[in-house]
N, C-alpha and C positions, 0 to 999 in steps of 0.2 A: 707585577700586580695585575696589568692586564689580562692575563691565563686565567685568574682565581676566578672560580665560579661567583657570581653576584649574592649580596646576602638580601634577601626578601623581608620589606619592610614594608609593612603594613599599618597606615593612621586614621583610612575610613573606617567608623564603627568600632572604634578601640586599637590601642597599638600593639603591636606584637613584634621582635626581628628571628627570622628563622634563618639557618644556614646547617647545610645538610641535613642530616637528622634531628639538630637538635633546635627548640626555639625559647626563648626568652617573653613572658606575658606577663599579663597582672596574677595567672596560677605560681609560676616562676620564681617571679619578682612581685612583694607586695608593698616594697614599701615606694610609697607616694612619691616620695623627693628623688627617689631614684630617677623615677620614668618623667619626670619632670625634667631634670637632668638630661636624660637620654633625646628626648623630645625635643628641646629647646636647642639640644647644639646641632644635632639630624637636621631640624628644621632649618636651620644656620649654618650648614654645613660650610660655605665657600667662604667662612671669615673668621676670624677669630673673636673667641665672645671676652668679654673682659670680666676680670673677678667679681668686681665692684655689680656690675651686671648682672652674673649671675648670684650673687648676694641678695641683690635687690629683688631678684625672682624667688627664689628658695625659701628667703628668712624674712621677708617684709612684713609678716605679721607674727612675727617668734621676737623675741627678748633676747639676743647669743652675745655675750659678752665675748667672745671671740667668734667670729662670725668666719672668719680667713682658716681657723685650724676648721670651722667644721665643713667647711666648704672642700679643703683637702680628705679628709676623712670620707665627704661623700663621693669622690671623684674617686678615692680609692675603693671603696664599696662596688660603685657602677663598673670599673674596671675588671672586679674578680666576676660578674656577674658576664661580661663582655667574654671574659676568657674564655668560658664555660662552651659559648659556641663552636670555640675550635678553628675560627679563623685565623686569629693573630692572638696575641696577647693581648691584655686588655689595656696595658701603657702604650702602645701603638695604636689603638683605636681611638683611642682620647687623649690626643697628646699637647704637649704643653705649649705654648705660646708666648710671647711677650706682651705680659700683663695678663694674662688669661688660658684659658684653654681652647680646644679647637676640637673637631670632629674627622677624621683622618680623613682628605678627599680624594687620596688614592684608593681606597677601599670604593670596587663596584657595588652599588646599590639596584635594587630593584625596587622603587617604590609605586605602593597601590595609587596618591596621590596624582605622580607624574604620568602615569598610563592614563589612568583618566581622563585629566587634561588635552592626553597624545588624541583618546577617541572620540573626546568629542572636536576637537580639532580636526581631522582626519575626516570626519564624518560631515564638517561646513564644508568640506571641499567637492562632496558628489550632490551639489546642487541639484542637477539632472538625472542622478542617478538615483531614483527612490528607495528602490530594493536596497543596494549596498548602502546606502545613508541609515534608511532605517536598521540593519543589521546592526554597524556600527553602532549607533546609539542604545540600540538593547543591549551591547556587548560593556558598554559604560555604565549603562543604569542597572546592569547585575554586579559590576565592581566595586558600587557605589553601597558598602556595608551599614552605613552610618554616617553621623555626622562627623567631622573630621576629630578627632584626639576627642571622645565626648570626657572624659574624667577630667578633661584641662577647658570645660568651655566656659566656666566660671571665670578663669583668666583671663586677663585684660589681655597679653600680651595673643591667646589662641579666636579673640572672640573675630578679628575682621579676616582672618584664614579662614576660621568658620563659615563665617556668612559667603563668601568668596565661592566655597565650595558647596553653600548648598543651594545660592543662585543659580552656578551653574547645574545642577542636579536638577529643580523643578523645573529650571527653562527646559530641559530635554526631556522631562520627564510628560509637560505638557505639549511637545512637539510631537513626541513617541504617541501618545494619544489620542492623539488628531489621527494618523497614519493609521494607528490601528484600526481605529472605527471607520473611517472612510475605507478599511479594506474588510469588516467584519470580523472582525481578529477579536471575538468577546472574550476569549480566554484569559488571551495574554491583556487586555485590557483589565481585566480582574484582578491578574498579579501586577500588574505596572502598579494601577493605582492603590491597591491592597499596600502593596510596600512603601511607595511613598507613601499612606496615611500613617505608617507607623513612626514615620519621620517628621511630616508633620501632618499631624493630626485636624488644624484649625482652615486647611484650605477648601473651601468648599465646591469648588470646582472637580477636584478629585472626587471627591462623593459622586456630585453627578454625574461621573462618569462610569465608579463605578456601579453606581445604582441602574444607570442605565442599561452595564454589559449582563446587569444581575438578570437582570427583566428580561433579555433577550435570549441570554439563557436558559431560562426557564426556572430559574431560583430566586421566584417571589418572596420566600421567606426570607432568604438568607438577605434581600435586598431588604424587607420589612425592618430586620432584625439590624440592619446597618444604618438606618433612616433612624431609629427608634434612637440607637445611638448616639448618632450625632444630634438629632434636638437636645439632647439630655445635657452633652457636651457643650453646644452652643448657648443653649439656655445657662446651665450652672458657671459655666469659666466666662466666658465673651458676655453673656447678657444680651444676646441678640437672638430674632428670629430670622428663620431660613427663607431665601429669596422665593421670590416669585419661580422661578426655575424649581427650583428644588421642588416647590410644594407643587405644581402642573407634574412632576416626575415622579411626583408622591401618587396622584390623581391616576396617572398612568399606572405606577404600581397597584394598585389595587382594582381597574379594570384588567390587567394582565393576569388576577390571580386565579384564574379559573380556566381548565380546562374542558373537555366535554364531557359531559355530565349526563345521563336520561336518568338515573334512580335519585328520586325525588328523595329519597330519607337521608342518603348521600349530601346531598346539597343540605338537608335541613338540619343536616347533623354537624357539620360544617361550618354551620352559622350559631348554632349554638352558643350560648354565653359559658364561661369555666363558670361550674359549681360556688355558689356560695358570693356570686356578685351581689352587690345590694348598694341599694345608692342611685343617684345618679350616672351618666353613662360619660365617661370622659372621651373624647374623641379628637384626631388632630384638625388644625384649623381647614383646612382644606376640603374635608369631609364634613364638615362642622357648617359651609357654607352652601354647599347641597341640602343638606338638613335645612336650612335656613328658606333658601329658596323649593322647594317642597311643602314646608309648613305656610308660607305665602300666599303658595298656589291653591292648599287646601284650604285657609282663611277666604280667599276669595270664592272660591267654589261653593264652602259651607257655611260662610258668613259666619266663622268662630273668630275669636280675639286671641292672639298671641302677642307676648312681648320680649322683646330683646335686652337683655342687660349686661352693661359692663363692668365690674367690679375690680375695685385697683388697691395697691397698697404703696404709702410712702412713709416715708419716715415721721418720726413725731413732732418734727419742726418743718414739714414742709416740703423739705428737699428727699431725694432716692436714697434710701436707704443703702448703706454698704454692702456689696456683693453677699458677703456669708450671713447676714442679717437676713436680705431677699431671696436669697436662694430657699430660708428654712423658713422664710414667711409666707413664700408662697407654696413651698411643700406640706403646707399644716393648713393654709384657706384652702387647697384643694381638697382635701381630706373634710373639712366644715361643707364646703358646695355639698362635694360627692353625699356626705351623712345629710344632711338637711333639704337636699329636693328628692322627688320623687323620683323612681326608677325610668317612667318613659320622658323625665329631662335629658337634656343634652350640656354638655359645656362643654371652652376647650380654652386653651392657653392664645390669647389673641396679641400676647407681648411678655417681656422681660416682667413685668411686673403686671399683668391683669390675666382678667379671666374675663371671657364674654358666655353669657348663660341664655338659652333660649326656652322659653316658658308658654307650652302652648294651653289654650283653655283654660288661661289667667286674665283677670281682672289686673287695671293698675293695681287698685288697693289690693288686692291679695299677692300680685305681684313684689309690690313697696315691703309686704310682711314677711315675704318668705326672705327677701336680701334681708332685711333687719332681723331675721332669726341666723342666718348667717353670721352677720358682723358680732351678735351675741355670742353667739358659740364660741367664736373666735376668739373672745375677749375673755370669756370664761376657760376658757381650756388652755390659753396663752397670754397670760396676764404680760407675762416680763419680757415679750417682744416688744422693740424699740419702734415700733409701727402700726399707722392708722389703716384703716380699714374703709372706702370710700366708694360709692355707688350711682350709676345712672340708669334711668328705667325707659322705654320706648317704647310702644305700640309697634309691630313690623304691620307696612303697606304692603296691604292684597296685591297681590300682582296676578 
């Protein structure tokens, strides 16, 4: 058995086993219980799994009045599937046990799982050696397909392998990062964090990393368009706003976005609004606070009165209304701001649930009227949200 070539077994990012030409997948094989089956004993490989066991993995939420014949019938299924690849038979591959089945541990394996493990292991041992460390660890985080078995992560029995393996993925993932920027490496900076955001999505350190390599590369848009995203994200799923970080790397994105320029029409053209804007001007908060302090500056200089305000929504009892409640309560008061102030207003999203609006060459009282035309629209065009609609007005000091 030793001689036999290794059969290549693949569980980051979905499972697959290949051996020579042929391989075994979910195109292959579709049915569920199988790869369940396959997965659980692979996984277990150096023990024997007991019937009753895998019963309770397979059938735990099925009704099987014999639960023992179909447990045979499936090990018989998984077996002709096994054969297929041309190793062994498939009753040598899964062979029987007392009390249970087993997973044949003479059979060489090649799995994506334990390489992994090998390089990131391998890779803590060239402490001093930056180059081959950081190699190593790129060499991991391109093996690193997914998350481990993802069709089995709902499983109690796959969720702490899960987590196991994608600890170790972000920790490498934010060490590899570190390396790269301190050596200018924005490319691969791009794709490191690119790919983990597709894994996970909600770490926001990865953003500003890549937003940063975006900037530096010269792909202000592409970083706009990745910024834009992720508020969108964090606002609708998390209910949070982006760090102070984030929003200074927003600030930076948009002094970055210009290069050299002498034709004025170029520039003016540029700046241009798209066709058919009307409304108020929505802007992110960050831009929103320059705007803020400019209008200050000019109050003081020209002795005009501006005001600042902040309008909030909560539920009809008082407390935060449920995520899908706020999400579309305040996707519809934005739409009310935007229709009911004037075009050279400003607003912007100053939290999970508010909006802050600044109002230059307003009176309190005409200030007080335009939110209470607001809250009106609101109430009129969205009777049967479960949420109130609430307001405060300020004078902004001349500075």
């Amino acid at each position: 058995m030793s001689d036999r070539k290794a059969m290549q077994v693949s569980m980051l990012g979905g499972c697959s086993l290949a051996y020579g030409g042929s391989t075994l997948d979910g195109k292959s094989v579709r049915s569920r219980q199988i790869w369940t089956l396959l997965e659980y004993l692979i996984t277990y490989r150096f023990r024997c799994v007991a019937q009753e066991e895998l019963i309770d993995l397979l059938y735990m939420e099925e009704k099987i009045k014999t639960p023992l014949s179909a447990l045979k019938t499936l090990i018989h299924r998984a077996r002709a599937e096994l054969s297929s690849l041309g190793i062994m038979d498939g009753k040598e591959m899964i062979q029987k046990c007392t009390g249970g089945y087993r997973w044949n541990p003479d059979i060489p394996l090649e799995i994506d799982t334990e390489r992994f493990e090998e390089l990131v292991k391998k890779a803590s041992l060239y402490e001093f050696d930056g180059e081959n460390q950081l190699r190593l660890r790129l060499e991991a985080i391109d093996l690193y397909k997914g998350d481990f078995l993802p069709d089995a992560a709902g499983d109690i029995w796959a969720m702490s392998i899960t987590a196991y393996y994608r600890f170790l993925y972000m920790d490498l993932v934010h060490s590899v990062l570190a390396a790269l920027i301190e050596r200018d490496m924005y490319e691969d900076v791009i794709s490191v964090a690119g790919k983990a955001l597709s894994i996970d999505p909600y770490d926001e350190s990865l953003y500003v990393n890549l937003i940063l390599a975006l900037i530096n590369t010269n792909q202000a848009q592409a970083a706009r368009t990745r910024y834009e995203k992720m508020m969108k994200l964090f606002y609708s799923e998390l209910g949070v706003t982006p760090s102070k970080e984030l929003q200074a790397l927003y600030k930076k994105l948009l002094e970055s976005d210009n290069g050299v320029e002498t034709d004025l029409d170029v520039i003016k053209s540029q700046m241009k609004e798209m066709d058919g804007a009307k409304g108020a001007f929505f802007c992110e908060y960050a831009f929103f606070k320059d705007v803020y302090r400019l209008e200050a500056r000019s109050a003081a200089r020209e002795g005009g009165c501006v005001h600042i305000c902040l309008i909030s929504i909560s539920g009809k009892d008082g407390r935060p209304p449920a995520q899908k409640v706020r999400n579309e309560a305040m996707r519809k008061l934005s739409e009310c701001i935007r229709k009911s102030l004037r075009r050279g207003d400003v607003y912007s999203r100053y939290s999970i649930s508010q909006f802050v609006i600044l109002l230059p060459l307003t009176s309190y009282e005409n200030g007080k009227a335009v939110l209470e035309r607001i809250k009106h629209r609101f109430r009129r065009d969205y009777p049967r949200l479960p949420v109130s609609v609430t307001y405060s007005l300020q004078e902004v000091e001349a500075i």
